[in-house]
C-alpha positions as CSV (number, residue, x, y, z in Angstrom):
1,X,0.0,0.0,0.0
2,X,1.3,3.6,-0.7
3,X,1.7,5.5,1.6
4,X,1.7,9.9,1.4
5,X,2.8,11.8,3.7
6,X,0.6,15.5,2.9
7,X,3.1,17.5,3.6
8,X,6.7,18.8,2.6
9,X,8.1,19.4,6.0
10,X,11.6,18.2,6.5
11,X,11.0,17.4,10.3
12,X,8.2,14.8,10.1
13,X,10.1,13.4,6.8
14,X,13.2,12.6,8.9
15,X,11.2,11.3,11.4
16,X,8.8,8.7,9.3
17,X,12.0,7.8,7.1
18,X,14.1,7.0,10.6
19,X,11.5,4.9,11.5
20,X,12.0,3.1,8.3
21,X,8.3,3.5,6.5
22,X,8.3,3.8,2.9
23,X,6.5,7.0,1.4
24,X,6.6,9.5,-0.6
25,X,5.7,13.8,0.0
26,X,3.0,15.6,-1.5
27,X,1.9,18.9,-0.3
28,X,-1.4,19.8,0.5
29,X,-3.9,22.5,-1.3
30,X,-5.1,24.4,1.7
31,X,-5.4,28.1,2.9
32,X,-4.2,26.8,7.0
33,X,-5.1,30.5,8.3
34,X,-8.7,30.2,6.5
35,X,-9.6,26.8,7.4
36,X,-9.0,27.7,11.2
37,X,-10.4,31.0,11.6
38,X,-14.1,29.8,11.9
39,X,-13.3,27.2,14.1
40,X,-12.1,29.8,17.2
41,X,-15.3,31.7,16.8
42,X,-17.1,28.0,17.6
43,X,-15.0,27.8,20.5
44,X,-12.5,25.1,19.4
45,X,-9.7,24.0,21.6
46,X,-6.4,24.5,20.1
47,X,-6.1,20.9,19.8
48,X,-9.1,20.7,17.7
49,X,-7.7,23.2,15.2
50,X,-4.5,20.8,14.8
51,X,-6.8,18.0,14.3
52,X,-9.2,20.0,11.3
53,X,-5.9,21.3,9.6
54,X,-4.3,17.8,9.6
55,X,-7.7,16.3,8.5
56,X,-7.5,18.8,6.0
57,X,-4.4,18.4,4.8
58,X,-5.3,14.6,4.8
59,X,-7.9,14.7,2.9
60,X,-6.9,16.9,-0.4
61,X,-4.1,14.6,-0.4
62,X,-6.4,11.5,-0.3
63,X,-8.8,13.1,-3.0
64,X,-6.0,13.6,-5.9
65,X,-4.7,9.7,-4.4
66,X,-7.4,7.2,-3.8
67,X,-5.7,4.4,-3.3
68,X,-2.8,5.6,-0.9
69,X,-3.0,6.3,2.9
70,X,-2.2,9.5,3.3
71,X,-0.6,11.2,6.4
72,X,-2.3,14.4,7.3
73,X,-0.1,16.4,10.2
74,X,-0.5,19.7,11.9
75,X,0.3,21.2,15.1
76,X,-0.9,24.4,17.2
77,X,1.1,25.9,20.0
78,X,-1.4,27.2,22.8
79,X,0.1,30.1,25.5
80,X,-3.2,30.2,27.5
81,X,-6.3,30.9,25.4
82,X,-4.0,32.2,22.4
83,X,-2.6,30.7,19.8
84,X,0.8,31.3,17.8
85,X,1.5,30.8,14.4
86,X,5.0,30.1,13.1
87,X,6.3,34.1,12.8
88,X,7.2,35.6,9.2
89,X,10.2,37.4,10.1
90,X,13.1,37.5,12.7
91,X,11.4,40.3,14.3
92,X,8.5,38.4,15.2
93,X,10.7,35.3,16.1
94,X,12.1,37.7,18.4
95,X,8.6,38.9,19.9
96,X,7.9,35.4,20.1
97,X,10.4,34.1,22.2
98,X,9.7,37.4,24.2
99,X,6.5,36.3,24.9
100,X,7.2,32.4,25.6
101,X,9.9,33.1,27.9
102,X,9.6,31.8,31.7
103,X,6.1,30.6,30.7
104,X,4.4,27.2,29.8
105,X,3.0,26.6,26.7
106,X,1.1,23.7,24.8
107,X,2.4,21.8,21.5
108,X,-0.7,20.1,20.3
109,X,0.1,17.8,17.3
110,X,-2.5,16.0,15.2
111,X,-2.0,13.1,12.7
112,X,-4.9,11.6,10.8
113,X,-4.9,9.1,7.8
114,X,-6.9,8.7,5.3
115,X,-7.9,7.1,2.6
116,X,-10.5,7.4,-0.8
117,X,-11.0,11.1,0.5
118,X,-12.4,9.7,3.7
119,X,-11.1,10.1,7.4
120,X,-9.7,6.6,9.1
121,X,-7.8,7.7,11.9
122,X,-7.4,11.2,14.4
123,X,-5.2,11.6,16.9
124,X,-3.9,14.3,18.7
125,X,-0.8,14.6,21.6
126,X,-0.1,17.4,23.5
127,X,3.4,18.6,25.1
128,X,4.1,20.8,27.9
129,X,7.1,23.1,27.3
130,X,8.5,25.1,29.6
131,X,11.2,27.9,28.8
132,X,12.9,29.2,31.2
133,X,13.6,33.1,31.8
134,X,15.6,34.6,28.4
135,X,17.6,37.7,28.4
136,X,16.5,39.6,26.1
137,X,20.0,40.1,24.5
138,X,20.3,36.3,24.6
139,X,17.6,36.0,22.5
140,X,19.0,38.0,19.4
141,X,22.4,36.5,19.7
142,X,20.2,33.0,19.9
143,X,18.3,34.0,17.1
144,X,21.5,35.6,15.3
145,X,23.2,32.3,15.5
146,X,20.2,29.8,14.6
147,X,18.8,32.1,11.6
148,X,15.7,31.9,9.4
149,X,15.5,28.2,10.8
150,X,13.7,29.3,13.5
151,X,11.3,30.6,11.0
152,X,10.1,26.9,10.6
153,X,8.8,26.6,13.9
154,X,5.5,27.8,15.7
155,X,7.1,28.6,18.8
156,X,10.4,30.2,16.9
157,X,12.9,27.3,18.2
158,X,14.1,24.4,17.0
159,X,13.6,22.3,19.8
160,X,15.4,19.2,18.0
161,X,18.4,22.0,17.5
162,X,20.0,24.7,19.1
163,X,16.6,25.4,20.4
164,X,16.9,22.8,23.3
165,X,19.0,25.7,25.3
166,X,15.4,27.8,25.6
167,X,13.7,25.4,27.9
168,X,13.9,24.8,31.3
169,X,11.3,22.1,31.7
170,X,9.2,19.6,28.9
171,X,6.8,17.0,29.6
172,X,5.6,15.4,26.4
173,X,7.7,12.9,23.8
174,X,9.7,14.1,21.3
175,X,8.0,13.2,18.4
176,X,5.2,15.1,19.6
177,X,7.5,18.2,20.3
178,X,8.7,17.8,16.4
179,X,5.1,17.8,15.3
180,X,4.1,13.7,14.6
181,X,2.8,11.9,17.4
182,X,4.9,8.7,15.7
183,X,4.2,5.8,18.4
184,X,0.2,6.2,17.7
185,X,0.7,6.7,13.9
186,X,2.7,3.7,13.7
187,X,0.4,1.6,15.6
188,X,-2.1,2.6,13.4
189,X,-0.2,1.8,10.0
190,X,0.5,-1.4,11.4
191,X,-3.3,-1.7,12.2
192,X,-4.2,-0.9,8.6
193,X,-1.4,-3.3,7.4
194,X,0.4,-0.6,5.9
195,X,3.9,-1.4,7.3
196,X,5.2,-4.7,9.2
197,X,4.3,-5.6,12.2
């Protein structure tokens, strides 16, 4: 069975090909920031949202594919009722990690797969990540030294990088932290007989 993973993001790549499944990458079709702003105005948990955009995601993959289980992924990061969005510049990176510092915040990743343009599987883990107090000089030499990487990330770090240094305290697994709750999904690809097992 082929399997599609709907999305181009080297992180959950690395991950699914270090676990040694076979698959290939197709991006998804979808407008993230318009498929999510109803749903806050419904009242949906943050983890909610990461499960609609990775059902989304899942699902225009799955429609252009029939026959292939596709991987839908997509993660929120929650501070409180709020929730951040990966920043568009190193300014905002900067206001980010501002904001994040000495405060807990939630890394809620969802992971669905589907099949024939319908749903099979949702799943959702959170983290809790803790950062510890940043000097505020600190943070632009951090930032100076990482670069535009930290672009890639909702919370502005690379926690499986350099980004390690920002935190003071994380409960939660990795691959969750990296944004592919992996244990479930591959408990479920062995359920659909998609890999060995």
């Amino acid at each position: 069975m082929q399997i599609i993973l709907a999305s181009k993001s080297p992180f959950r790549a690395t991950l699914l090909k270090n676990a040694g499944v076979s698959f290939i990458a197709e991006s998804a079709n979808i407008d993230e920031r318009a498929v999510e702003a109803p749903l806050y105005k419904t009242g949906a948990t943050p983890e909610d949202v990461a499960l609609v955009l990775a059902e989304a995601k899942a699902l225009d993959v799955s429609e252009r594919n029939p026959d292939a289980l596709v991987i839908g992924s997509d993660q929120t990061l929650s501070l409180g009722d709020e929730v951040l969005h990966k920043p568009d510049d190193m300014d905002a990176a900067r206001r980010q990690l501002l904001k994040l510092s000495g405060q807990t915040h939630h890394l809620n990743s969802a992971v669905v797969l589907a099949k024939g343009g319908q749903t099979l599987w949702r799943h959702v883990s959170v983290a809790r990540m803790t950062l510890r107090d940043l000097d505020p000089a600190f943070i632009g030499r951090h930032l100076s030294r990482v670069g535009p990487i930290a672009l890639q990330s909702v919370g502005a770090y690379q926690y499986e990088g350099e980004g390690v240094q920002l935190f003071e305290k994380v409960d939660g697994d990795y691959f969750t932290i990296v944004g592919l709750p992996l244990l479930p999904l591959l408990a479920e690809l062995r359920r659909e007989g998609a890999i060995d097992g």
